[in-house]
C-alpha positions as CSV (number, residue, x, y, z in Angstrom):
1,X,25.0,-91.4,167.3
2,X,27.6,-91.4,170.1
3,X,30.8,-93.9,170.0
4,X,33.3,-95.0,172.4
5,X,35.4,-96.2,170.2
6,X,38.3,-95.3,168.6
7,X,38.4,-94.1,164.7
8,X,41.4,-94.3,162.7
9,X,41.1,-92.3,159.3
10,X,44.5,-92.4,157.0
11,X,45.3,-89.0,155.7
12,X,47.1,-86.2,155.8
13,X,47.0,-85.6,160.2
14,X,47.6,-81.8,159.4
15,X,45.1,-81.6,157.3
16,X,41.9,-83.2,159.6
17,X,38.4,-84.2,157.2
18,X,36.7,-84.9,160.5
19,X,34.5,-82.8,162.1
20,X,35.0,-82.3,165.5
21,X,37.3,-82.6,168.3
22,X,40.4,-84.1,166.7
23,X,43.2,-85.5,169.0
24,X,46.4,-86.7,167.2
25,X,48.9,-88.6,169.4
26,X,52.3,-88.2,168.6
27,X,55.4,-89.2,170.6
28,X,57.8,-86.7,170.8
29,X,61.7,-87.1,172.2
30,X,63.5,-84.7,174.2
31,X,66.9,-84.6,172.4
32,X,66.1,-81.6,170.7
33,X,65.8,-83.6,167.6
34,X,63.2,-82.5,165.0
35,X,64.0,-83.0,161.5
36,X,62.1,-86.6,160.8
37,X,59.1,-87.8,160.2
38,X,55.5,-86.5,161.5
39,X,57.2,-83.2,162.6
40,X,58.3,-82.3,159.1
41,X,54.8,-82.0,157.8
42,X,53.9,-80.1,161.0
43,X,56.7,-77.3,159.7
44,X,55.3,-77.1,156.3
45,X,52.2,-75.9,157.7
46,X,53.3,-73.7,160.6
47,X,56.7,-73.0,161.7
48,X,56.1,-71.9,165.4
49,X,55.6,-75.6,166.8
50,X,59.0,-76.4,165.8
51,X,60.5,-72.6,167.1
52,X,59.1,-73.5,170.6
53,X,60.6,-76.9,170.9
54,X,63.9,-75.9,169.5
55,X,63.8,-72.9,171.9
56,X,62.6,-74.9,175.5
57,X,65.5,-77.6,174.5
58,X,67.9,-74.8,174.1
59,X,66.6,-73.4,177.7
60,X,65.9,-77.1,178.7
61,X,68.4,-76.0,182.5
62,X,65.5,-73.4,183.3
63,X,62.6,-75.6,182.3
64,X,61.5,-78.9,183.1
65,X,62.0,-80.7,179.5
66,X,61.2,-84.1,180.7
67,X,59.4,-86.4,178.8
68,X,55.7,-86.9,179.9
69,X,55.7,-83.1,181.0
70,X,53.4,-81.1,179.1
71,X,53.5,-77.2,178.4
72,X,50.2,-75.4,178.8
């Protein structure tokens, strides 16, 4: 059975039950702050998410760090 709608499950979001495509939306500054919320439990689980942001704020003159932009 196919659904449009939206499904909100409570849990741990870095640890998905669902099967599937998951999508979790998270709103992310660009002040080169991590150290609160959501992001924490990201770097308990993997430590390069947080290495990557650190490192394009650091470089943030030779990279377009704007929020809305996206790195693919």
């Amino acid at each position: 059975m196919k659904t449009n709608a939206i499904i909100y499950l409570k849990g741990d979001a870095t640890v998905p039950q669902a099967k599937g495509i998951k999508i979790i939306a998270h709103i992310c500054n660009n002040l080169g702050g991590w150290g609160k919320g959501f992001v924490l439990a990201i770097s308990k689980r993997c430590e390069s998410p947080e290495k990557e942001y650190r490192r394009l704020h650091r470089n943030r003159s030779k990279n377009d760090f704007n929020l809305g932009k996206i790195k693919s």
